[in-house]
C-alpha positions in Angstrom: -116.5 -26.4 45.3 -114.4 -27.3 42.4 -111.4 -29.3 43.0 -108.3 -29.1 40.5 -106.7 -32.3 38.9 -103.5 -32.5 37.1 -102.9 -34.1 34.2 -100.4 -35.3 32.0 -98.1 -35.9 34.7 -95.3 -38.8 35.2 -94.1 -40.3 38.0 -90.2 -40.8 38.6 -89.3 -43.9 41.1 -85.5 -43.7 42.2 -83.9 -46.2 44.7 -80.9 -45.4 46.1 -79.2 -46.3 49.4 -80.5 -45.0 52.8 -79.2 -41.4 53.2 -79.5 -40.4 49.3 -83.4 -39.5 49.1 -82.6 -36.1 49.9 -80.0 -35.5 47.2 -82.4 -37.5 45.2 -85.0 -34.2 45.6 -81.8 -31.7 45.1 -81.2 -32.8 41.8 -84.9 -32.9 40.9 -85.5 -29.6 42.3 -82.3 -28.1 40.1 -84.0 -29.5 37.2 -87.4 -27.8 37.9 -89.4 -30.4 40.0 -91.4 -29.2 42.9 -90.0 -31.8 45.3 -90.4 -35.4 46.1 -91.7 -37.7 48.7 -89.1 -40.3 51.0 -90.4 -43.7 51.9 -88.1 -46.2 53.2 -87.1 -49.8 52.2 -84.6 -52.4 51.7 -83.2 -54.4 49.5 -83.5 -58.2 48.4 -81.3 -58.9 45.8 -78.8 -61.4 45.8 -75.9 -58.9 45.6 -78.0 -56.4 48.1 -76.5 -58.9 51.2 -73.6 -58.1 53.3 -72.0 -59.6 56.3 -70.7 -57.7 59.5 -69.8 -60.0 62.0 -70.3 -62.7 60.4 -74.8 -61.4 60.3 -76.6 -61.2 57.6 -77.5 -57.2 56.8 -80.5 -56.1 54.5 -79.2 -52.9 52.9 -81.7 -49.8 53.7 -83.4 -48.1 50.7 -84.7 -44.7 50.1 -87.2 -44.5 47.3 -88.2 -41.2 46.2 -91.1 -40.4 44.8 -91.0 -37.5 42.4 -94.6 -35.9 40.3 -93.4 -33.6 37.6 -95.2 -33.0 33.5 -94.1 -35.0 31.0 -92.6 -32.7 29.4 -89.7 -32.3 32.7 -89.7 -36.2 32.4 -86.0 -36.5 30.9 -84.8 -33.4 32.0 -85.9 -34.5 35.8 -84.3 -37.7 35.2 -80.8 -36.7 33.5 -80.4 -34.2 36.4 -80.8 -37.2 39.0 -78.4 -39.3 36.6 -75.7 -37.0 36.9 -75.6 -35.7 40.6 -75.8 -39.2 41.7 -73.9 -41.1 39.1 -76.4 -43.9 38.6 -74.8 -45.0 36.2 -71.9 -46.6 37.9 -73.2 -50.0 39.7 -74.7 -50.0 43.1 -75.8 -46.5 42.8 -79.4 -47.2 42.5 -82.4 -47.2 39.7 -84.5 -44.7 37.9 -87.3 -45.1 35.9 -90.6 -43.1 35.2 -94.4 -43.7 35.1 -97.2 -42.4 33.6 -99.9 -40.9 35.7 -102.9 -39.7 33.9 -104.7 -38.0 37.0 -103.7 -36.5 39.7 -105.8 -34.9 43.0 -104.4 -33.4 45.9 -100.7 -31.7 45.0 -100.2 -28.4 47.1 -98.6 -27.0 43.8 -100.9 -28.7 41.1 -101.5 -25.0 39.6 -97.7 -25.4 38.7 -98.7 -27.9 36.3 -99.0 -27.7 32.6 -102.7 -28.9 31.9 -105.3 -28.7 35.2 -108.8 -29.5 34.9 -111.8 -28.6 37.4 -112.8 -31.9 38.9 -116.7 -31.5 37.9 -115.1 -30.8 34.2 -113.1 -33.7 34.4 -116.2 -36.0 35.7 -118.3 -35.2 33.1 -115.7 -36.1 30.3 -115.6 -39.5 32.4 -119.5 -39.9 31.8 -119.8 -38.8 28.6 -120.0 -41.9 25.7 -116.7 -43.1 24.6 -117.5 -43.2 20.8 
């Protein structure tokens, strides 16, 4: 059984403080992504520290993880820009990379250019020339 793999794809990275990730997805879901993926972190910074009482407190991150074409690249990434207004300090970071295969999406028919795995293997074998 043939498997389908995306290609062509990017990957946008946006950290933002605990509590944003799922405006994060709003905004990438207004601009036409299919959603996004939450993991959790924290900051380390110099300017990421803050005191309560007199203790030290690591700031909480969400990072959101967000698979869209390249072609929804900048309009993925202006959409998060404006509804969170990361452009003022402390509001967090965006930035995308490129991901040239992809295996295992729910929605990867969605996506501009899908391959059958057994097609894509044998372009992976054949002679590079």
């Amino acid at each position: 059984m043939d498997k389908p793999v995306a290609l062509n794809l990017e990957m946008i990275v946006t950290i933002v403080d605990r509590g944003m990730g799922e405006e994060v997805i709003d905004h990438s879901k207004k601009a036409g992504a299919n959603g996004g993926t939450i993991l959790h972190g924290r900051g380390t910074g110099a300017h990421e520290k803050a005191k309560f009482f007199g203790l030290e407190i690591d700031p909480e991150k969400d990072i959101v993880i967000t698979l869209v074409p390249d072609s929804l690249t900048a309009e993925v990434m202006n959409e998060i820009s404006r509804g969170i207004k990361i452009d003022k300090p402390g509001n967090g970071i965006c930035f995308a990379i490129d991901i040239s295969k992809v295996v295992g999406i729910t929605a990867i028919n969605s996506y501009r250019q899908v391959v059958e795995m057994d097609t894509f293997l044998d372009n992976e074998d054949s002679p590079k020339g």
